[in-house]
C-alpha positions as CSV (number, residue, x, y, z in Angstrom):
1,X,36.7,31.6,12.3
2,X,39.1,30.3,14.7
3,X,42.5,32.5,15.4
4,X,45.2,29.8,16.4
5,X,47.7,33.4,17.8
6,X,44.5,33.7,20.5
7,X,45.2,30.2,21.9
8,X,47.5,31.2,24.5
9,X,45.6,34.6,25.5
10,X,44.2,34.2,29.3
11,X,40.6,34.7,29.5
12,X,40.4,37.7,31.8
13,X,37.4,38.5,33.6
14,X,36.5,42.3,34.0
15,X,34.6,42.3,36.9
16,X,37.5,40.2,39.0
17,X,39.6,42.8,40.9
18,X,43.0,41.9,42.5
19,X,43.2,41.0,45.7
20,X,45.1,42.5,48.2
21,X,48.0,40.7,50.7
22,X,47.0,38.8,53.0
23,X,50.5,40.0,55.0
24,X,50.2,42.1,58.3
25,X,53.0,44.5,58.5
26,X,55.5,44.9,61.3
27,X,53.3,47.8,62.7
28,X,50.4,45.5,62.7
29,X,48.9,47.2,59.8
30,X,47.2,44.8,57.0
31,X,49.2,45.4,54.1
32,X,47.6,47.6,51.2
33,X,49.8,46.2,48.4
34,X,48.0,43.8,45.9
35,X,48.5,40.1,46.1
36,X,51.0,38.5,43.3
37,X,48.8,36.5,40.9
38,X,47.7,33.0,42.0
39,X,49.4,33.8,45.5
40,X,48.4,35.1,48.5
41,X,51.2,37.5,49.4
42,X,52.4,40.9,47.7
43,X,55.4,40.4,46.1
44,X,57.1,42.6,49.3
45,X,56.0,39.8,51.5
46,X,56.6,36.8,48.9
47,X,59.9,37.5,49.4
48,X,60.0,37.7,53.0
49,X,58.0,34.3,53.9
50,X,60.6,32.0,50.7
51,X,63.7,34.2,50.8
52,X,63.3,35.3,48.1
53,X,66.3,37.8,47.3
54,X,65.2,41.5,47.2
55,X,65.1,43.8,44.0
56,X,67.9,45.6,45.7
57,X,69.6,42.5,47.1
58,X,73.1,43.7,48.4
59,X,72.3,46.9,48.5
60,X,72.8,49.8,50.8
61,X,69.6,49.8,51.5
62,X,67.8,47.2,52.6
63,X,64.7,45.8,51.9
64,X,63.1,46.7,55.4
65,X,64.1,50.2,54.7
66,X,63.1,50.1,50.8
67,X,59.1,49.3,52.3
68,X,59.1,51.7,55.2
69,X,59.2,49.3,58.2
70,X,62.3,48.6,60.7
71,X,62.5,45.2,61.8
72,X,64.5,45.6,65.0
73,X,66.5,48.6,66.8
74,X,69.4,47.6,64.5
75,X,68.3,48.1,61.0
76,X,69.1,52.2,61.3
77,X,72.8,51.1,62.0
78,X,72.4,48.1,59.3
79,X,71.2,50.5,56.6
80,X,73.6,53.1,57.4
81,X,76.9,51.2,57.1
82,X,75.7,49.5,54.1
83,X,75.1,53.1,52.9
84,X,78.4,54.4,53.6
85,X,79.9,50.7,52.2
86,X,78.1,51.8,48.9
87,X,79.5,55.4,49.0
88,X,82.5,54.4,49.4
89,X,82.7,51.8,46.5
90,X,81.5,54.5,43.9
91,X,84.1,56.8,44.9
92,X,86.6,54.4,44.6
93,X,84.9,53.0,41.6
94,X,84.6,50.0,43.0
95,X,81.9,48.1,41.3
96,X,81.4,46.3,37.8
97,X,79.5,47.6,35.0
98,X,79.2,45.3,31.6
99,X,80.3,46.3,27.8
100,X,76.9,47.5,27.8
101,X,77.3,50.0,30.6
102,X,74.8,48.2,32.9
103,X,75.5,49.1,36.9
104,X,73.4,46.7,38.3
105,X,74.4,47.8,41.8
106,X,73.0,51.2,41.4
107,X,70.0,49.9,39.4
108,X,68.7,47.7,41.5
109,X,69.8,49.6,45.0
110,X,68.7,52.7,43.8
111,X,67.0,53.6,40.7
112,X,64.6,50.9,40.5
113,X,63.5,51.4,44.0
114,X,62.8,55.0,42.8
115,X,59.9,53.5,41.1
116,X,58.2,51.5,43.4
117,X,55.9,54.5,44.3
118,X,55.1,55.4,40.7
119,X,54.5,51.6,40.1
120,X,52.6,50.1,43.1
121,X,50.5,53.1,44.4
122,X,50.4,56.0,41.2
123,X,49.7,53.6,38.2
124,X,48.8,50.6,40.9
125,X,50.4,48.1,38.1
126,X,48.6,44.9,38.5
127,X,50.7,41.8,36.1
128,X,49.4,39.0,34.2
129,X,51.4,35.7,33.8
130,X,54.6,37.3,34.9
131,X,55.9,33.9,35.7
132,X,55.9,32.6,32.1
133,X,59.0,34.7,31.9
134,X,61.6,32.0,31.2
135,X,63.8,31.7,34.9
136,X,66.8,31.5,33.2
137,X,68.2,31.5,29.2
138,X,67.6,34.3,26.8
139,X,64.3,35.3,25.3
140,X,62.7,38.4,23.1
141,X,59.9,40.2,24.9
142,X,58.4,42.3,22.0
143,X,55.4,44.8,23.8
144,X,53.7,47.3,22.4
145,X,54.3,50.8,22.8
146,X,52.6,54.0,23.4
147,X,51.7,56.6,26.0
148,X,53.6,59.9,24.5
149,X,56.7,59.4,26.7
150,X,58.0,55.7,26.9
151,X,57.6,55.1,30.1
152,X,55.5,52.0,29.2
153,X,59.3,50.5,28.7
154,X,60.8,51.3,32.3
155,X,57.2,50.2,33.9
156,X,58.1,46.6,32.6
157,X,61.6,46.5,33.4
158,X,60.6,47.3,37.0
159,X,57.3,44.6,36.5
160,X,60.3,41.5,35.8
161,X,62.4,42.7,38.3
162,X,60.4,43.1,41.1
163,X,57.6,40.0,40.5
164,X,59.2,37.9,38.8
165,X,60.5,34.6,40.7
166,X,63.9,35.5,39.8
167,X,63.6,39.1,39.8
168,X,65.4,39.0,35.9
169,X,66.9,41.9,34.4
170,X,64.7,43.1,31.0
171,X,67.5,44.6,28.8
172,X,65.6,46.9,26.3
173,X,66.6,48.3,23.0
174,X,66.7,52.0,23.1
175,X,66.3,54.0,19.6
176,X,68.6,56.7,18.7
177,X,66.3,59.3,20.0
178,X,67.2,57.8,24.0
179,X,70.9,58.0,23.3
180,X,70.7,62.0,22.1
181,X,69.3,63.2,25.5
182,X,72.6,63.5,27.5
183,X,70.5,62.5,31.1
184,X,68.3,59.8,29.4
185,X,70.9,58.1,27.8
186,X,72.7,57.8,30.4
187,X,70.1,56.4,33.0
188,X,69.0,54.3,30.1
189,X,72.8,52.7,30.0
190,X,73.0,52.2,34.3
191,X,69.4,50.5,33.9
192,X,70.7,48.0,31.0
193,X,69.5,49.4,28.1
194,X,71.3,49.0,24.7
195,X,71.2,50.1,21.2
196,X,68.4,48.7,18.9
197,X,70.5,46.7,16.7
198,X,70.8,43.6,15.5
199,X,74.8,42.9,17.1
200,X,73.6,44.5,20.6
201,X,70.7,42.6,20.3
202,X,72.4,38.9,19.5
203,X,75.4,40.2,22.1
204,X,72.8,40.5,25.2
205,X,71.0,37.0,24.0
206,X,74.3,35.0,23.8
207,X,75.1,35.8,27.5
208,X,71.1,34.4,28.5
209,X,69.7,37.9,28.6
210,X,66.4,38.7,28.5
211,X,65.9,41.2,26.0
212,X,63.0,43.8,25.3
213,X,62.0,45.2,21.8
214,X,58.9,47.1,20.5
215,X,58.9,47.3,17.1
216,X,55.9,50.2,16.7
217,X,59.0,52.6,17.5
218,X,57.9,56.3,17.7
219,X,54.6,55.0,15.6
220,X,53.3,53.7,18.6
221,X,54.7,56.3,21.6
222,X,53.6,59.1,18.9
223,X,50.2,58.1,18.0
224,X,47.2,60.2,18.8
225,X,44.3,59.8,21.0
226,X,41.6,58.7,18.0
227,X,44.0,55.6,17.6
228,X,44.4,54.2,20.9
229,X,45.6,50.9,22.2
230,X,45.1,50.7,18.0
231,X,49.0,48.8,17.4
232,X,50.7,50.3,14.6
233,X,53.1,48.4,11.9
234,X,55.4,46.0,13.5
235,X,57.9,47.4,10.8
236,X,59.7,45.0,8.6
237,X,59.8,41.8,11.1
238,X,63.6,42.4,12.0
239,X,63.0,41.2,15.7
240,X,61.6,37.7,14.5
241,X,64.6,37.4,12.5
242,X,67.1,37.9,15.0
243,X,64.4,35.0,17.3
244,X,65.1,33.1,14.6
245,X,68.5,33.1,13.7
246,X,69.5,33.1,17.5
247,X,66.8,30.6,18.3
248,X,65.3,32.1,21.4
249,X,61.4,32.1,22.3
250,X,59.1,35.2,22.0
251,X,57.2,36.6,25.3
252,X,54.7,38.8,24.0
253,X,54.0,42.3,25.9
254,X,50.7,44.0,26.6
255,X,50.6,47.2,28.6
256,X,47.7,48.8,28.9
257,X,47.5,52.3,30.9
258,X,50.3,54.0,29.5
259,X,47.6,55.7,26.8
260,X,45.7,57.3,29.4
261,X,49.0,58.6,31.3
262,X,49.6,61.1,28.5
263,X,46.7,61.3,26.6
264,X,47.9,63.2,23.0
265,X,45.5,65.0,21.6
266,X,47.3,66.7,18.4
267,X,50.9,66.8,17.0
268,X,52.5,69.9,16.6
269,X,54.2,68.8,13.0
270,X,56.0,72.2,12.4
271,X,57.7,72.7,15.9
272,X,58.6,68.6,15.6
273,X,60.7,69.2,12.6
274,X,62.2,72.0,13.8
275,X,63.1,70.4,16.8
276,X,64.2,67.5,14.8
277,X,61.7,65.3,17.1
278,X,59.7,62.7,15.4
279,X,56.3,64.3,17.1
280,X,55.7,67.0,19.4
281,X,52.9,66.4,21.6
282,X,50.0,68.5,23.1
283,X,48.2,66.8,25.8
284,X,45.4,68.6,28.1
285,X,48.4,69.4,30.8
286,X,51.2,70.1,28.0
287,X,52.4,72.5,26.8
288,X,49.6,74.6,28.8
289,X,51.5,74.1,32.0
290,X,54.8,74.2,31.1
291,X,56.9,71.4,32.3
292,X,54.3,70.5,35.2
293,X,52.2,69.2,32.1
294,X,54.8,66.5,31.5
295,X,53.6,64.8,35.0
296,X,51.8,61.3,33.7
297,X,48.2,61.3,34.9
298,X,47.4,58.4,37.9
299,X,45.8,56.1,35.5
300,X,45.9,52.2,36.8
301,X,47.9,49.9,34.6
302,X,47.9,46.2,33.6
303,X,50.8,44.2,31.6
304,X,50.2,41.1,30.8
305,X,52.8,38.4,30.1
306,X,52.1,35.7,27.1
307,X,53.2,31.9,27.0
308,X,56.6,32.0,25.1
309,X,56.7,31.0,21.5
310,X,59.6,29.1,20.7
311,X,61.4,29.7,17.6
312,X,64.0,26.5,17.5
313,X,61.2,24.7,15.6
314,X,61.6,26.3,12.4
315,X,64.5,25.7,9.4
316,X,67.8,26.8,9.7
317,X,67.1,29.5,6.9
318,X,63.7,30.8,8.1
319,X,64.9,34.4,8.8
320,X,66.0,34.2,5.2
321,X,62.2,34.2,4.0
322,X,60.9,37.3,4.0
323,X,57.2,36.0,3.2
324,X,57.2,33.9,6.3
325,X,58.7,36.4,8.8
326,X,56.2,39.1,7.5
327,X,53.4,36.8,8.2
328,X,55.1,35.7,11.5
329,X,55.3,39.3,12.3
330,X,51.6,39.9,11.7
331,X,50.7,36.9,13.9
332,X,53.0,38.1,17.0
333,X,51.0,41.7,16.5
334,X,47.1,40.4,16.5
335,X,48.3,38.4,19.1
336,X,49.8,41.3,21.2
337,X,46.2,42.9,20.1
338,X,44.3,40.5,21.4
339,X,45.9,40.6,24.9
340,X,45.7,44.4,24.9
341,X,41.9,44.3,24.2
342,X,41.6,41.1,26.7
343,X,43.8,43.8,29.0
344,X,41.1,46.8,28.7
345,X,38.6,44.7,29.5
346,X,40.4,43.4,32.5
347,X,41.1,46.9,33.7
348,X,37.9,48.5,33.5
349,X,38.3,52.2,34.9
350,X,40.9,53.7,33.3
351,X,41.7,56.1,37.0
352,X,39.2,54.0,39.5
């Protein structure tokens, strides 16, 4: 029978494999990155060819340094005054951060670029309709989750900001485990991260904010190896309510590779609870090697982007049903399953 929530799934084909840019450096080197879907160009030299502002526009360092190649004698003295321009606005504390605690500055001049390596040449991310992303207005991206240790989370966030037309800020809803961990939760409030509530939640859509959930929680990041890319209970539909009630489409989320990163291959109940930790994992590398083991494993990644689902269609009192945002729920899930199976299939090799 028919599925209506598979309508908007891309076919993928699993034998296709990206291509790579069709750029040659300034060394005269052809470039190794992988072309941007539907384009010719990574999304290094997309920028480059339609001005495209840089992840780290206005930022001490510039995007010829950020990909290893010097345009002209110049750029050493460029980067280094726009360095010492960014020093000395953070010692003067010079520099806006929101209610939220975002500091986009040093996210997107210095901590996102941190990833760029993990991203493009460890997990060698490849995206999927990243363009569907609305350009501008608020929107819910619910993803699924899993791989141990979130990271799934930050891999999008760096995904929007860096292929995306408009290189948008993803604004992701942390659970109260994040905001324990003194270091975490702090990164996690300079990247843009907020509580998982419902009043952070409707705060960050009001001011057009694009705003990530994924409502398998610990379920999903905690599941073991037997279940797999298996999604878990999408818990009691809050997310569609707050959609609903704040009338803003859905982007569904597949990320597939974050599984195979930190394969968990039992859960270590009594040391969990007393460590108050909802799981405590044991992967082949951890705990066997200590805190080497918590290194993620190179395997290659692919998150896929759905159409939007608008939720302005529906009565004013739909979030008030519980009936009909259960079964909404369980429609946005199979539909996020689908595209994670579509996304296996798409992959192939998990580490080839």
């Amino acid at each position: 029978m028919r599925n209506p929530a598979n309508d908007n799934v891309i076919r993928l084909d699993a034998r296709r494999e990206p291509q790579r840019c069709g750029a040659t450096t300034t060394s005269g080197r052809p470039c190794r990155n992988h072309a941007l879907e539907g384009e010719r160009y990574c999304h290094v030299h997309r920028r480059q060819r339609h001005n495209v502002p840089a992840i780290a526009s206005g930022s001490p360092i510039g995007d010829e340094e950020q990909h290893g190649e010097l345009v002209d004698g110049d750029a050493d003295a460029s980067v280094l005054d726009r360095l010492s321009a960014f020093m000395s606005r953070r010692l003067k504390g010079d520099y806006p951060i929101d209610e939220f605690g975002y500091d986009e500055e040093l996210s997107r001049a210095i901590l996102l670029p941190l990833l760029r390596p993990l991203y493009e040449h460890y997990f060698r991310v490849r995206t999927l309709g990243v363009s569907r992303i609305p350009s501008e207005g608020p929107a819910l991206l619910v993803g699924n989750h899993s791989g141990t240790i979130p990271i799934d989370a930050v891999m999008m966030q760096y995904a929007v900001a860096a292929e995306h037309p408009a290189e948008r800020v993803v604004r992701s809803m942390g659970a109260d485990l994040v905001w324990a961990a003194p270091f975490i939760s702090h990164l996690a409030r300079k990247t843009g991260s907020a509580v998982a509530c419902d009043e952070d939640a409707y705060a960050l859509l009001e001011r057009d904010q694009l705003v990530a959930v994924f409502p398998e929680g610990f379920k999903g990041v905690g599941k073991g190896w037997s279940e797999r890319y298996r999604l878990q209970r999408f818990g009691r539909g809050g997310f569609i309510e707050v959609a609903l009630r704040a009338r803003v489409p859905i982007v569904p989320v597949a990320i597939v590779g974050a599984e195979e990163a930190f394969p968990m291959m039992g859960n270590a109940k009594a040391l969990a609870s007393l460590l108050r930790l909802p799981y405590f994992p044991i992967t082949p590398t951890f705990p066997l090697l200590g805190p080497l083991g918590l290194l993620p494993l190179p395997s290659r990644w692919v998150i896929e982007f759905g159409e939007p689902i608008p939720m302005d269609g529906y009565p004013d009192n739909a979030a008030d049903d519980k009936m009909f945002v259960l079964d909404l729920t369980d429609s946005i899930r199979d539909r996020i399953q689908q595209m994670v199976y579509k996304g296996l299939k798409y992959r192939g090799s998990a580490f080839l």
